[in-house]
PQR file with spaces between the fields and no chain letter, atoms N, CA, C, O and H, PARSE charges and radii, in Angstrom:
ATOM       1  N    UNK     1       0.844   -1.178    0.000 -0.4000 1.5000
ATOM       2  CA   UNK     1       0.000    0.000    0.000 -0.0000 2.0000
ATOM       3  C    UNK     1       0.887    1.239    0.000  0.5500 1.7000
ATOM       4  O    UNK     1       1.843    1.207    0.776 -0.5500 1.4000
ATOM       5  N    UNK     2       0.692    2.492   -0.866 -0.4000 1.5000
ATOM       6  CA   UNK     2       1.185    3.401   -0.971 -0.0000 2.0000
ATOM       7  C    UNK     2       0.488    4.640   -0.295  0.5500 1.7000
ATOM       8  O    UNK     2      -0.564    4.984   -0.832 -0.5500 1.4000
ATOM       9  H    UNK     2      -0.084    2.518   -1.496  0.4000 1.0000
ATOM      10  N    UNK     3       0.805    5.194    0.537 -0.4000 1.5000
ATOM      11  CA   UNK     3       0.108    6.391    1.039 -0.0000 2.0000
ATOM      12  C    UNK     3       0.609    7.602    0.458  0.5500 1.7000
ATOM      13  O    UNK     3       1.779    7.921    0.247 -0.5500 1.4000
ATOM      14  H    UNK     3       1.661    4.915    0.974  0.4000 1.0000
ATOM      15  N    UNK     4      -0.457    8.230    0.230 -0.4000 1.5000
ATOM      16  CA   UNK     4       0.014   10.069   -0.867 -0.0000 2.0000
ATOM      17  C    UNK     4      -0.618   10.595    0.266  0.5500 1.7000
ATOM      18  O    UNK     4      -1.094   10.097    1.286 -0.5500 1.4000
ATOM      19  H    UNK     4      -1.407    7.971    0.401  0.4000 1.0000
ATOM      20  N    UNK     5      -0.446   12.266   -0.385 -0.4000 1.5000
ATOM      21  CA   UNK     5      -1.464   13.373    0.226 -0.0000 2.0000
ATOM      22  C    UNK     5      -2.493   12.871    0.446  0.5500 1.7000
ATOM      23  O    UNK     5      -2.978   12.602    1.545 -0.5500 1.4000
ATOM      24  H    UNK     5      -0.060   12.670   -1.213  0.4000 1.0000
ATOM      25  N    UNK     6      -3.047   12.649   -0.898 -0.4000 1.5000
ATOM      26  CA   UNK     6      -4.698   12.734   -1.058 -0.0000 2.0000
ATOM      27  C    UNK     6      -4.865   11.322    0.004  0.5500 1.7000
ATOM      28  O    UNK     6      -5.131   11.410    1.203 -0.5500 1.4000
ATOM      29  H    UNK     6      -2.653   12.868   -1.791  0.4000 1.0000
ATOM      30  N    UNK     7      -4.701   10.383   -0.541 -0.4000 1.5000
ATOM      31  CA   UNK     7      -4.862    9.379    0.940 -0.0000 2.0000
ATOM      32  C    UNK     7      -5.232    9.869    2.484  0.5500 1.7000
ATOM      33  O    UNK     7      -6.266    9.735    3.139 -0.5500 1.4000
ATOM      34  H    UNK     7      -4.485   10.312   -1.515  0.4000 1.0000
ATOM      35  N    UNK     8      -4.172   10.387    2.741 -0.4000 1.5000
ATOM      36  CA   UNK     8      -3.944   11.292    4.159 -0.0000 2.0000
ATOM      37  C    UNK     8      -4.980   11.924    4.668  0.5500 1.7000
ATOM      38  O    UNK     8      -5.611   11.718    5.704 -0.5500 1.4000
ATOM      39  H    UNK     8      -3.332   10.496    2.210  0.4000 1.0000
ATOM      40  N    UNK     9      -5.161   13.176    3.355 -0.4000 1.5000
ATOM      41  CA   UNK     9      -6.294   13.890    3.450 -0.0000 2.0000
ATOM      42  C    UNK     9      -7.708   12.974    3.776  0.5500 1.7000
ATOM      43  O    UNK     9      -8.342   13.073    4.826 -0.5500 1.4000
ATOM      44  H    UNK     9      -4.648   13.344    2.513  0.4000 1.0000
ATOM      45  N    UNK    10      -8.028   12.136    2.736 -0.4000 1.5000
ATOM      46  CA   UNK    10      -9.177   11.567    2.871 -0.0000 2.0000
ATOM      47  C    UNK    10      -9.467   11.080    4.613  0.5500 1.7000
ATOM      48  O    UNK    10     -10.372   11.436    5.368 -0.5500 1.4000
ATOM      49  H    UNK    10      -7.513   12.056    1.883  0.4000 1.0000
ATOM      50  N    UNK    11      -8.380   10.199    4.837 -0.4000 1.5000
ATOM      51  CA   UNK    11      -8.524    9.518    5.951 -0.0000 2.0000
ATOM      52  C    UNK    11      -8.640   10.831    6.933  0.5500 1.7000
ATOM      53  O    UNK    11      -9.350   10.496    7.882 -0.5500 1.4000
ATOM      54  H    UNK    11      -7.646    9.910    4.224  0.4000 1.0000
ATOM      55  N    UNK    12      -8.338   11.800    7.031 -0.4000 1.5000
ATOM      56  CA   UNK    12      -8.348   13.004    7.812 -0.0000 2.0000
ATOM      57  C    UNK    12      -9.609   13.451    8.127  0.5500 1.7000
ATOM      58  O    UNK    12      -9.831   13.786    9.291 -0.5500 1.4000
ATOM      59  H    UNK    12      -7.761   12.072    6.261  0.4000 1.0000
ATOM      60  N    UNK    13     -10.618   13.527    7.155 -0.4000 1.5000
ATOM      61  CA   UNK    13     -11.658   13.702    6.751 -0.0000 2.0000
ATOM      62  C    UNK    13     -12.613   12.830    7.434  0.5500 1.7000
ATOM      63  O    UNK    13     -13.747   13.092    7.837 -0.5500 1.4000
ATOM      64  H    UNK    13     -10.438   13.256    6.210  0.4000 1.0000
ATOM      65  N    UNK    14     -11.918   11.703    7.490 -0.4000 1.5000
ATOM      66  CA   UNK    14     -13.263   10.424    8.377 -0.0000 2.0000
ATOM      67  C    UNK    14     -13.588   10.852    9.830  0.5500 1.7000
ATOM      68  O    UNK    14     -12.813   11.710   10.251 -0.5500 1.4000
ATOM      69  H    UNK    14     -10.997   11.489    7.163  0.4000 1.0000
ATOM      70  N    UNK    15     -14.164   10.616   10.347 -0.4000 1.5000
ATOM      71  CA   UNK    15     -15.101   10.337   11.268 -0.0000 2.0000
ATOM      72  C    UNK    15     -14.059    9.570   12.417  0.5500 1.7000
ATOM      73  O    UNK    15     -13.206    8.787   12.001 -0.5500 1.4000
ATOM      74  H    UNK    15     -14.794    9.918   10.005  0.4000 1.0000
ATOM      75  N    UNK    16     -14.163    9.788   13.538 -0.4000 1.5000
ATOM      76  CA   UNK    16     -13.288    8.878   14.610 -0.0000 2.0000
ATOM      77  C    UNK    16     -13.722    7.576   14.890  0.5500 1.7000
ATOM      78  O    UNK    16     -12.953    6.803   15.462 -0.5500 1.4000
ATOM      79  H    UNK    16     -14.856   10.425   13.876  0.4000 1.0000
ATOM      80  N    UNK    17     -14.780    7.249   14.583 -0.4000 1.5000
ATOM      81  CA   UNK    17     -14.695    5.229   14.250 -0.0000 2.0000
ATOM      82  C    UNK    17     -14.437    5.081   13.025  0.5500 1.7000
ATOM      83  O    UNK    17     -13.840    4.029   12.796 -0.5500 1.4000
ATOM      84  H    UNK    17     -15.404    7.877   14.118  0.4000 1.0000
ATOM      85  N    UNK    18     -14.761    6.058   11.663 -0.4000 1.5000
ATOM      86  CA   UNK    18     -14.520    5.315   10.495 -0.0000 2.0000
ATOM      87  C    UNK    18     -13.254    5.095   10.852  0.5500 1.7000
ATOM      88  O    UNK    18     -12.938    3.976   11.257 -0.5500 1.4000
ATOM      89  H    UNK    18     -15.246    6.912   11.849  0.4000 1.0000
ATOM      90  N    UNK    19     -12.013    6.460   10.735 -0.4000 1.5000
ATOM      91  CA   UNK    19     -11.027    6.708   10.832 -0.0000 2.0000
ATOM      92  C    UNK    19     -10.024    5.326   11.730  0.5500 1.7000
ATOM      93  O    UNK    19      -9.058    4.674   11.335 -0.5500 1.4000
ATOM      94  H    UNK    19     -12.270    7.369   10.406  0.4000 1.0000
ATOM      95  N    UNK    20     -10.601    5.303   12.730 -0.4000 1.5000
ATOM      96  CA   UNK    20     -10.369    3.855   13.109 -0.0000 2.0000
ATOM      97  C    UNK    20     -10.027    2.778   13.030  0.5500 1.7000
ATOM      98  O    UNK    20      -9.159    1.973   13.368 -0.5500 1.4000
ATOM      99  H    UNK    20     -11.386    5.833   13.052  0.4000 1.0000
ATOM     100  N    UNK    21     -11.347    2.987   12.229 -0.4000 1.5000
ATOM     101  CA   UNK    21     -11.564    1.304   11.469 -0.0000 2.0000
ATOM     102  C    UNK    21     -10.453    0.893   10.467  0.5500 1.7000
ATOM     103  O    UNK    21      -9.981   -0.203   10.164 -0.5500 1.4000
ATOM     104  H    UNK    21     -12.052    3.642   11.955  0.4000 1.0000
ATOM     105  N    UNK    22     -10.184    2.264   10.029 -0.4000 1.5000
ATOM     106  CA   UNK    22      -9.206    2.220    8.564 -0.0000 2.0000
ATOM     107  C    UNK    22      -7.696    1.729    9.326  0.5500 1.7000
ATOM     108  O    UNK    22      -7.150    0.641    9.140 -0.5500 1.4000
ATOM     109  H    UNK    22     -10.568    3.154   10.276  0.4000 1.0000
ATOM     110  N    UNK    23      -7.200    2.826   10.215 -0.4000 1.5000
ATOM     111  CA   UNK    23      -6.152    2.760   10.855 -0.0000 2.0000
ATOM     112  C    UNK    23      -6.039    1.141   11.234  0.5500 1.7000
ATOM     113  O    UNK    23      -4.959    0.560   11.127 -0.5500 1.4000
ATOM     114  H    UNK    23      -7.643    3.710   10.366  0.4000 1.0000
ATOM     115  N    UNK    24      -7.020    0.587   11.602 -0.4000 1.5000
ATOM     116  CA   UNK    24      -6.882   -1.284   12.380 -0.0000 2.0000
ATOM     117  C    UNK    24      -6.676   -1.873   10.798  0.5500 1.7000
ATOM     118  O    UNK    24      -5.792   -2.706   10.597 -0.5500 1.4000
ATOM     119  H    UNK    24      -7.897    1.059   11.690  0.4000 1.0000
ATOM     120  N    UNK    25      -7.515   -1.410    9.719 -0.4000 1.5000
ATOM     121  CA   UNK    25      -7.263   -2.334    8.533 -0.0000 2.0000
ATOM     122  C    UNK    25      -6.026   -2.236    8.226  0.5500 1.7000
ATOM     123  O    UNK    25      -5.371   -3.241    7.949 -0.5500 1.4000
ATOM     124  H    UNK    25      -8.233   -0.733    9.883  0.4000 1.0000
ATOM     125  N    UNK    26      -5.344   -0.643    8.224 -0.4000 1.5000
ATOM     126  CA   UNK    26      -4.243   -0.788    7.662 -0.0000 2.0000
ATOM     127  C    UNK    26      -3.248   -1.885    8.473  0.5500 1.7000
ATOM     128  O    UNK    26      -2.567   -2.793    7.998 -0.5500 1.4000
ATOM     129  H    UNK    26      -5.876    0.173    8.449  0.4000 1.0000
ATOM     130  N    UNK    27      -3.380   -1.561    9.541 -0.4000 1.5000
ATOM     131  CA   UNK    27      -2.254   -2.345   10.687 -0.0000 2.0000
ATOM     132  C    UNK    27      -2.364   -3.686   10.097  0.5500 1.7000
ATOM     133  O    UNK    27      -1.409   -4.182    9.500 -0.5500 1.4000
ATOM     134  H    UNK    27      -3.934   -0.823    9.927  0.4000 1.0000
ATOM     135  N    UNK    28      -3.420   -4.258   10.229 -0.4000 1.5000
ATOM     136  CA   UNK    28      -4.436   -5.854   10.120 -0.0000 2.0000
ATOM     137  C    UNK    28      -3.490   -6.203    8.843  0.5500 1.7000
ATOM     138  O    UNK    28      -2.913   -7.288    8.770 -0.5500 1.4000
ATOM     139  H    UNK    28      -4.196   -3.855   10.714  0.4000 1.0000
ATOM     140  N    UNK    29      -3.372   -5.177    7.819 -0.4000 1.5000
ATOM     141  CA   UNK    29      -3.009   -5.683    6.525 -0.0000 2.0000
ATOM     142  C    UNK    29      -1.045   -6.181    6.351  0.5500 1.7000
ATOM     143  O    UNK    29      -0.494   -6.876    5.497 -0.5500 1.4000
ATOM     144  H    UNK    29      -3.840   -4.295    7.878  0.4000 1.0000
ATOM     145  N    UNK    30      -0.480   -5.464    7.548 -0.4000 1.5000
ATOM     146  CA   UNK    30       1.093   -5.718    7.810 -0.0000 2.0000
ATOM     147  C    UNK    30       1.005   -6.547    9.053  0.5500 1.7000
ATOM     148  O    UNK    30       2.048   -6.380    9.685 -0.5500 1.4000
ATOM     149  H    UNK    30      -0.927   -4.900    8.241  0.4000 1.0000
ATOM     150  N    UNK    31       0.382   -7.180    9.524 -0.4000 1.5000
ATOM     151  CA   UNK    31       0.338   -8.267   10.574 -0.0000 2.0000
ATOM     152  C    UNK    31       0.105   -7.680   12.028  0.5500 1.7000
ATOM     153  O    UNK    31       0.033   -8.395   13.028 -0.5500 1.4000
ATOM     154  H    UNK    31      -0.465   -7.316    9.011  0.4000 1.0000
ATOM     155  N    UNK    32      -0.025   -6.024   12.035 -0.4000 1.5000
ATOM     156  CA   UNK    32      -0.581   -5.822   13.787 -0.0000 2.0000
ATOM     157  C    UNK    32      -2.129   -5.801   13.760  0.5500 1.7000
ATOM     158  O    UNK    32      -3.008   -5.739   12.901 -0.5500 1.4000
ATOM     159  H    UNK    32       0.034   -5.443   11.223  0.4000 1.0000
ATOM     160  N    UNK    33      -2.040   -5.888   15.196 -0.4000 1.5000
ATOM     161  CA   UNK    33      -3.471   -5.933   15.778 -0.0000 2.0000
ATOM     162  C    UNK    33      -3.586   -5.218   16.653  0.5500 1.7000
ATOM     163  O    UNK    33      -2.966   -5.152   17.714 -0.5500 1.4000
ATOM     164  H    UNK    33      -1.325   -5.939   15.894  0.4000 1.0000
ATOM     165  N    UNK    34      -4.618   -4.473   16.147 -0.4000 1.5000
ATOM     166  CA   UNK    34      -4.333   -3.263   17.347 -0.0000 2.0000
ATOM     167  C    UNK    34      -6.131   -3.097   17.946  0.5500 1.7000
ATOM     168  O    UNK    34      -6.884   -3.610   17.118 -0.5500 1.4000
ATOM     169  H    UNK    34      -5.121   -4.527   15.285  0.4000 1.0000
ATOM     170  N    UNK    35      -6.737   -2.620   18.929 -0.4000 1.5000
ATOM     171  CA   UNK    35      -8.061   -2.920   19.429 -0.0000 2.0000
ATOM     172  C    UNK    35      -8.992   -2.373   18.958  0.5500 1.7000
ATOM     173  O    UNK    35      -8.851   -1.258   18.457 -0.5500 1.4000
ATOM     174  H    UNK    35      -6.125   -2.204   19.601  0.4000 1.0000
ATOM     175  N    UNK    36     -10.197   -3.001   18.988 -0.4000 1.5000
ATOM     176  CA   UNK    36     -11.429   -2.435   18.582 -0.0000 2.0000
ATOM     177  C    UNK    36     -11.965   -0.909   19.228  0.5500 1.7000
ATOM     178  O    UNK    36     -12.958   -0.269   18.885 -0.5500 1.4000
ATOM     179  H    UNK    36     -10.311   -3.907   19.396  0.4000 1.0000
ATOM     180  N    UNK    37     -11.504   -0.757   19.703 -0.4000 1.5000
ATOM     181  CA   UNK    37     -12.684    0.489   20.697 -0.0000 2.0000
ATOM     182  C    UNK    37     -11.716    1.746   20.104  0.5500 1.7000
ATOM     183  O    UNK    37     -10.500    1.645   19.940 -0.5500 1.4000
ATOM     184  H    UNK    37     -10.697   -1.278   19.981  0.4000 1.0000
ATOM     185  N    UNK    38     -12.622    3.098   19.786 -0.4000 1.5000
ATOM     186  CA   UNK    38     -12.157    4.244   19.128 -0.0000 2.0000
ATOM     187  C    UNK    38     -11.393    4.707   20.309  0.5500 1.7000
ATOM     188  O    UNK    38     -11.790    4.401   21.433 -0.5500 1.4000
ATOM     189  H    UNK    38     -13.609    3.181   19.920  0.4000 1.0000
ATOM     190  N    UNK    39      -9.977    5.655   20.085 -0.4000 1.5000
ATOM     191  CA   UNK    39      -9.348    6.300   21.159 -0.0000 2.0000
ATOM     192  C    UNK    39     -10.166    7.441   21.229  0.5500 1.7000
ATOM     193  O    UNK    39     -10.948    7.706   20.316 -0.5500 1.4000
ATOM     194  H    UNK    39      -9.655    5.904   19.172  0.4000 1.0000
ATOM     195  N    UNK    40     -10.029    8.313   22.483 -0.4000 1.5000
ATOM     196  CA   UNK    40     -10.892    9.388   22.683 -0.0000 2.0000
ATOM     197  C    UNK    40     -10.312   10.543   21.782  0.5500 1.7000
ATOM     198  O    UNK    40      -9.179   10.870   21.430 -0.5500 1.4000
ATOM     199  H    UNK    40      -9.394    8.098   23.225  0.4000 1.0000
ATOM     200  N    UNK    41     -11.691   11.053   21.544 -0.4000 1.5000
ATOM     201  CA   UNK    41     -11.419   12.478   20.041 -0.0000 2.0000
ATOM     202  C    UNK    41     -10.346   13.301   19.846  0.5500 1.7000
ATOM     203  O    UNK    41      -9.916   13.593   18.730 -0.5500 1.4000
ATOM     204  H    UNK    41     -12.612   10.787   21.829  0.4000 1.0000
ATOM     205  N    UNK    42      -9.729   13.829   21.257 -0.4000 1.5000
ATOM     206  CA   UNK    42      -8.478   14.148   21.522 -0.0000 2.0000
ATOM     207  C    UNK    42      -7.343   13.579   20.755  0.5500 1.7000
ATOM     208  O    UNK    42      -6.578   14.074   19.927 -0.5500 1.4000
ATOM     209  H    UNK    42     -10.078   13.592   22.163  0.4000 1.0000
ATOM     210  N    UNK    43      -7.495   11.982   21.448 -0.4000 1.5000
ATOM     211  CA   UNK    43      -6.159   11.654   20.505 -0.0000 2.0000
ATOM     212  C    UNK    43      -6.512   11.559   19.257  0.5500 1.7000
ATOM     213  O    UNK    43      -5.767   11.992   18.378 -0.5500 1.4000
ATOM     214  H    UNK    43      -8.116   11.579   22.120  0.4000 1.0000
ATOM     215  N    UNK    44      -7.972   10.847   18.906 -0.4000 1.5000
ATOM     216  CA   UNK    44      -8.092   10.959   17.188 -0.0000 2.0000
ATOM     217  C    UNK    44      -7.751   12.372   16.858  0.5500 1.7000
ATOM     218  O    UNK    44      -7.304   12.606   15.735 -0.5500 1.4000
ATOM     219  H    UNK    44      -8.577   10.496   19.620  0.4000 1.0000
ATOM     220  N    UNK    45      -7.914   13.331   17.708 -0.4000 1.5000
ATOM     221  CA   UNK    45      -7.538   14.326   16.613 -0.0000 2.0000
ATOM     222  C    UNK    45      -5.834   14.897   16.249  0.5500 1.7000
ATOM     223  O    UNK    45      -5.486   15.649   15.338 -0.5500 1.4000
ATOM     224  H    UNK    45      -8.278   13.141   18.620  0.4000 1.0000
ATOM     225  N    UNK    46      -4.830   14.124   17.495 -0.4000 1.5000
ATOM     226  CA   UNK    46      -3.491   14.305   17.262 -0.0000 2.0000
ATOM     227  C    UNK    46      -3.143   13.462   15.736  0.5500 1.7000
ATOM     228  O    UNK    46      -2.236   13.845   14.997 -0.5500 1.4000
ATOM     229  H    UNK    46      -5.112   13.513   18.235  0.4000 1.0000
ATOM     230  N    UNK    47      -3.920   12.408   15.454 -0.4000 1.5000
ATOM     231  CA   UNK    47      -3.501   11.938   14.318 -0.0000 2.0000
ATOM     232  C    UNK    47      -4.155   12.440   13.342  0.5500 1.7000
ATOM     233  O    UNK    47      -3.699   12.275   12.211 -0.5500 1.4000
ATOM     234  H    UNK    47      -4.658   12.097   16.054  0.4000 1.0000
ATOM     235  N    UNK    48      -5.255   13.101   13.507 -0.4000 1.5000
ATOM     236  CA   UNK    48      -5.802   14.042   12.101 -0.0000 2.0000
ATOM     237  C    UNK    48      -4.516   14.841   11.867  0.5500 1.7000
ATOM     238  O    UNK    48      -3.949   14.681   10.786 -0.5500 1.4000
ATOM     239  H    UNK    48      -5.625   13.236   14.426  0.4000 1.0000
ATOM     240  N    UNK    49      -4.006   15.672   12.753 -0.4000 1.5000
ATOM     241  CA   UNK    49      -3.193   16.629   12.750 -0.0000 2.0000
ATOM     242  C    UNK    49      -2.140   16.508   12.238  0.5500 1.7000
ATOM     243  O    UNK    49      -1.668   17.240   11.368 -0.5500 1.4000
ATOM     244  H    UNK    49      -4.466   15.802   13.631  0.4000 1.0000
ATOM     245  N    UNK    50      -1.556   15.370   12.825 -0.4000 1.5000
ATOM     246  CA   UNK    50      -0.233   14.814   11.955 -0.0000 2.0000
ATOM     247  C    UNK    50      -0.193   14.231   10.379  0.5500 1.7000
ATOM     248  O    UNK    50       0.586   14.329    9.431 -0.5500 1.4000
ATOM     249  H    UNK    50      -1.940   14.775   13.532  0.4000 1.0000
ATOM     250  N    UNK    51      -1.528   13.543   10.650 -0.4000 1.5000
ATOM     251  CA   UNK    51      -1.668   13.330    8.709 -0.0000 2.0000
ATOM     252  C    UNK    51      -1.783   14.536    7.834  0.5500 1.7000
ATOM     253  O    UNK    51      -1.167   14.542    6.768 -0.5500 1.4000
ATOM     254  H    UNK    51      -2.161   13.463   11.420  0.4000 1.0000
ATOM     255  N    UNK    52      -2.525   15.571    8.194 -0.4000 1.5000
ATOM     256  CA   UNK    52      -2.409   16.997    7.390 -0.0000 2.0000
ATOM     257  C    UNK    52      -1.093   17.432    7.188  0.5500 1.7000
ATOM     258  O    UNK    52      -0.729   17.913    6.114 -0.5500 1.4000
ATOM     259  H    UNK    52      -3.025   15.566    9.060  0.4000 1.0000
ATOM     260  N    UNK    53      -0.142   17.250    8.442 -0.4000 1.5000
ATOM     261  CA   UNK    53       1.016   17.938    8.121 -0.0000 2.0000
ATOM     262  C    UNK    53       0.939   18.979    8.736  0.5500 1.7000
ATOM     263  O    UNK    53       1.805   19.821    8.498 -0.5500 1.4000
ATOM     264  H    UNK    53      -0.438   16.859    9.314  0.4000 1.0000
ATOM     265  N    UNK    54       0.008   19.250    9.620 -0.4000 1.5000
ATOM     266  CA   UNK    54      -0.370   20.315   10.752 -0.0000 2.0000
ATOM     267  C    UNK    54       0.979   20.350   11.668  0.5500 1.7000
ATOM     268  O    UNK    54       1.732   21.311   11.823 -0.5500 1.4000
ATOM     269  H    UNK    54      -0.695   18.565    9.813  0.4000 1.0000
ATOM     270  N    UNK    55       1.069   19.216   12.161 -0.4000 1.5000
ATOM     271  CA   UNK    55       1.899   19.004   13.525 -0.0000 2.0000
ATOM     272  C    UNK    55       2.839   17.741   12.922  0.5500 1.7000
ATOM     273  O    UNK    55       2.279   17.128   12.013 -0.5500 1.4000
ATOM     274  H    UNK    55       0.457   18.435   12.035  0.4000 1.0000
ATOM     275  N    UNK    56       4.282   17.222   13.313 -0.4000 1.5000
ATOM     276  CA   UNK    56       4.868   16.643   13.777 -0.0000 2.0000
ATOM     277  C    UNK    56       4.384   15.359   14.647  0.5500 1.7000
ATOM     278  O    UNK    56       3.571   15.656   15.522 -0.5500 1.4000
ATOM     279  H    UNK    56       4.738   17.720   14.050  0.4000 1.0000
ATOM     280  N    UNK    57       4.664   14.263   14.580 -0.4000 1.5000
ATOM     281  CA   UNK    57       4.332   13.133   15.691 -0.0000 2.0000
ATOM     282  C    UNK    57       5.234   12.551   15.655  0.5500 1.7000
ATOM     283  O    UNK    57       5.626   12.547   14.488 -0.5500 1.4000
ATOM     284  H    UNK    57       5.324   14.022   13.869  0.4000 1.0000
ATOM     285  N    UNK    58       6.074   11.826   16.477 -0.4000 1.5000
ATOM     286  CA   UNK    58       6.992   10.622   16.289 -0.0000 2.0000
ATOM     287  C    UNK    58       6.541    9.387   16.393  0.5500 1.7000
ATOM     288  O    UNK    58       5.492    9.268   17.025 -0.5500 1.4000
ATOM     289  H    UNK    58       5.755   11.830   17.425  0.4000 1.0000
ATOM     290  N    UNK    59       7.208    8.067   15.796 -0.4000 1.5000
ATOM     291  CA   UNK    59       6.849    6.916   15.657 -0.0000 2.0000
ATOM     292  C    UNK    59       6.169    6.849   17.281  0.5500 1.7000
ATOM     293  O    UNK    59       5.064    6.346   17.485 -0.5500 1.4000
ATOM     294  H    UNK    59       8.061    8.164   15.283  0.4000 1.0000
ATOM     295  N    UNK    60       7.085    7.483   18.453 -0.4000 1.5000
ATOM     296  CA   UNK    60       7.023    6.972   19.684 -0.0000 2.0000
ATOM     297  C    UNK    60       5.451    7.135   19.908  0.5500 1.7000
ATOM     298  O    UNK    60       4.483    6.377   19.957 -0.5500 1.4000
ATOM     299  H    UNK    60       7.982    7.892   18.287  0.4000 1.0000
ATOM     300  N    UNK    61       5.720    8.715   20.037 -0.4000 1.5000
ATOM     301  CA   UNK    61       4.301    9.200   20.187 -0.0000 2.0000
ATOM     302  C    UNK    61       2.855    8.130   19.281  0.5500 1.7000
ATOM     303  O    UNK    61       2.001    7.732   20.073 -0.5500 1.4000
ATOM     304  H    UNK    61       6.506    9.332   19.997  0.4000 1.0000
ATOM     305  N    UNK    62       2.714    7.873   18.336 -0.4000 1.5000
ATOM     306  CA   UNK    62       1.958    7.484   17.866 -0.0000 2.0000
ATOM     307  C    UNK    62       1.494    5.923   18.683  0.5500 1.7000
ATOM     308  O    UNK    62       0.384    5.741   19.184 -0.5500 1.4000
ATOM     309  H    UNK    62       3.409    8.196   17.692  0.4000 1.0000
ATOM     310  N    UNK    63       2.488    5.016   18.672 -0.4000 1.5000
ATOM     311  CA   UNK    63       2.793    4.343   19.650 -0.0000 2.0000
ATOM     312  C    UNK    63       2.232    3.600   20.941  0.5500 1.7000
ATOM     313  O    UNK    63       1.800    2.519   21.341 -0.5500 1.4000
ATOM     314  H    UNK    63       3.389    5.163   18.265  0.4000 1.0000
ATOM     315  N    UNK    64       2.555    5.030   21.362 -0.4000 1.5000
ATOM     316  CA   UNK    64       1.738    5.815   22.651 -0.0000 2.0000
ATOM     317  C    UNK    64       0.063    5.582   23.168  0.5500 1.7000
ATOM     318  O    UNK    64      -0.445    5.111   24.185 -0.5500 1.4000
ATOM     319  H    UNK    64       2.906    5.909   21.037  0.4000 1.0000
ATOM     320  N    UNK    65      -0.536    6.242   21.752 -0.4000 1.5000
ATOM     321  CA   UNK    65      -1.974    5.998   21.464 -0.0000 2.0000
ATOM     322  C    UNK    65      -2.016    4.684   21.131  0.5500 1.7000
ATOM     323  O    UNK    65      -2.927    4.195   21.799 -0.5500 1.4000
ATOM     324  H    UNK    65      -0.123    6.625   20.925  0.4000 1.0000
ATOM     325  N    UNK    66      -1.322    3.544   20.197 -0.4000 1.5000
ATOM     326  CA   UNK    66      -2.026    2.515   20.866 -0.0000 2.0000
ATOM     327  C    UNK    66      -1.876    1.572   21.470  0.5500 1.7000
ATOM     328  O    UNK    66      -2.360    0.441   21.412 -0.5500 1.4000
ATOM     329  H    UNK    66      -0.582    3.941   19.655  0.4000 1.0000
ATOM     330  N    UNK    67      -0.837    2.273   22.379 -0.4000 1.5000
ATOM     331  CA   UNK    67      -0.546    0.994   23.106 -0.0000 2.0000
ATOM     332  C    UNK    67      -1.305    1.616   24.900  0.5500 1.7000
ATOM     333  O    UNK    67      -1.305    0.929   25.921 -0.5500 1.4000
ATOM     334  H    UNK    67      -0.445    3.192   22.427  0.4000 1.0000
ATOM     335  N    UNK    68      -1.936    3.237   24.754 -0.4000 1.5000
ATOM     336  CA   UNK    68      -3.218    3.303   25.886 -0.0000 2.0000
ATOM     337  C    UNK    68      -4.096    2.898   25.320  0.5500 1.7000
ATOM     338  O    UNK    68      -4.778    2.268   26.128 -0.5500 1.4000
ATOM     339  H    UNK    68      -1.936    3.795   23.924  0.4000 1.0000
ATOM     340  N    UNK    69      -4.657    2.863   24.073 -0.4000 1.5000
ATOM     341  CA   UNK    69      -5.633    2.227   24.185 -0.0000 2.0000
ATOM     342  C    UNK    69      -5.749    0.889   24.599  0.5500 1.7000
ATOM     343  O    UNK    69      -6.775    0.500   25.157 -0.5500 1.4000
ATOM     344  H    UNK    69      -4.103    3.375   23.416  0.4000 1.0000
ATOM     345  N    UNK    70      -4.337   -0.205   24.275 -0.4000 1.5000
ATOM     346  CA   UNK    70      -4.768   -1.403   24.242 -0.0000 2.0000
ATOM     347  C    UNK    70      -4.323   -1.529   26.025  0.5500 1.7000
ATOM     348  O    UNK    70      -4.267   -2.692   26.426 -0.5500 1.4000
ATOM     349  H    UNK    70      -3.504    0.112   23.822  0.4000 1.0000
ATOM     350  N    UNK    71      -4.116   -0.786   26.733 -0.4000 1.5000
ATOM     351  CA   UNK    71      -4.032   -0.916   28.135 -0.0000 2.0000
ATOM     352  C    UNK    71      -5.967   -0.414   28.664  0.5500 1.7000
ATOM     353  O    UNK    71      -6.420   -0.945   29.678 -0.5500 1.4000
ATOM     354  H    UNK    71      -4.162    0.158   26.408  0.4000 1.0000
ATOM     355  N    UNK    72      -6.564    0.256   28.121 -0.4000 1.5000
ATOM     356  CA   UNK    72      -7.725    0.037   28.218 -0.0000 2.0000
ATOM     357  C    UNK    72      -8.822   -0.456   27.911  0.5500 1.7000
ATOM     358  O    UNK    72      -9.931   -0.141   28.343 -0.5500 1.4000
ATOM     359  H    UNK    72      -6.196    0.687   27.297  0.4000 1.0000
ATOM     360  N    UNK    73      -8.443   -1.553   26.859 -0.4000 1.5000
ATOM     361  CA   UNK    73      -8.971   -2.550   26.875 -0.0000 2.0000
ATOM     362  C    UNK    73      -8.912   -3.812   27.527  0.5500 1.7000
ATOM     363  O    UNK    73      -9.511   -4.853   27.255 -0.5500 1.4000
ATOM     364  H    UNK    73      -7.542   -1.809   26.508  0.4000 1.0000
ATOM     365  N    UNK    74      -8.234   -3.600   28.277 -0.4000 1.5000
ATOM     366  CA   UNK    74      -7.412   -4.563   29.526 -0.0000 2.0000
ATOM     367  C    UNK    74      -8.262   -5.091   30.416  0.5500 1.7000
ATOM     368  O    UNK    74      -7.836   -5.784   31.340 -0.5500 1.4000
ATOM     369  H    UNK    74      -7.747   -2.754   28.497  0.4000 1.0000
């Protein structure tokens, strides 16, 4: 899978479960598994931000989000 702008953009554009959903397919499709339940809007919106090119994120940071989420699914 190749990710462009327009990709980015689109996914930017979704909704915080679509957006989600996409983010788990993509993972699903390189062998992670990452949890069902949406992170709260906050963090969905640090990754809107970073896909625009708004803000900066590091691998760590990103990470971060899901590896609280998958501590609250615990």
């Amino acid at each position: 899978m190749k990710i462009n702008k327009e990709m980015l953009d689109s996914l930017a554009s979704m909704g915080d479960t679509e957006l989600w959903g996409q983010i788990r397919a993509i993972a699903a499709s390189h062998g992670l598994r990452i949890p069902e339940g949406v992170p709260s809007h906050a963090e969905m919106e640090k990754l809107r931000s970073m896909m625009r090119g708004e803000t900066k994120m590091s691998l760590s940071e990103a990470v971060k989000i899901i590896n609280n989420k998958k501590r609250e699914t615990k």
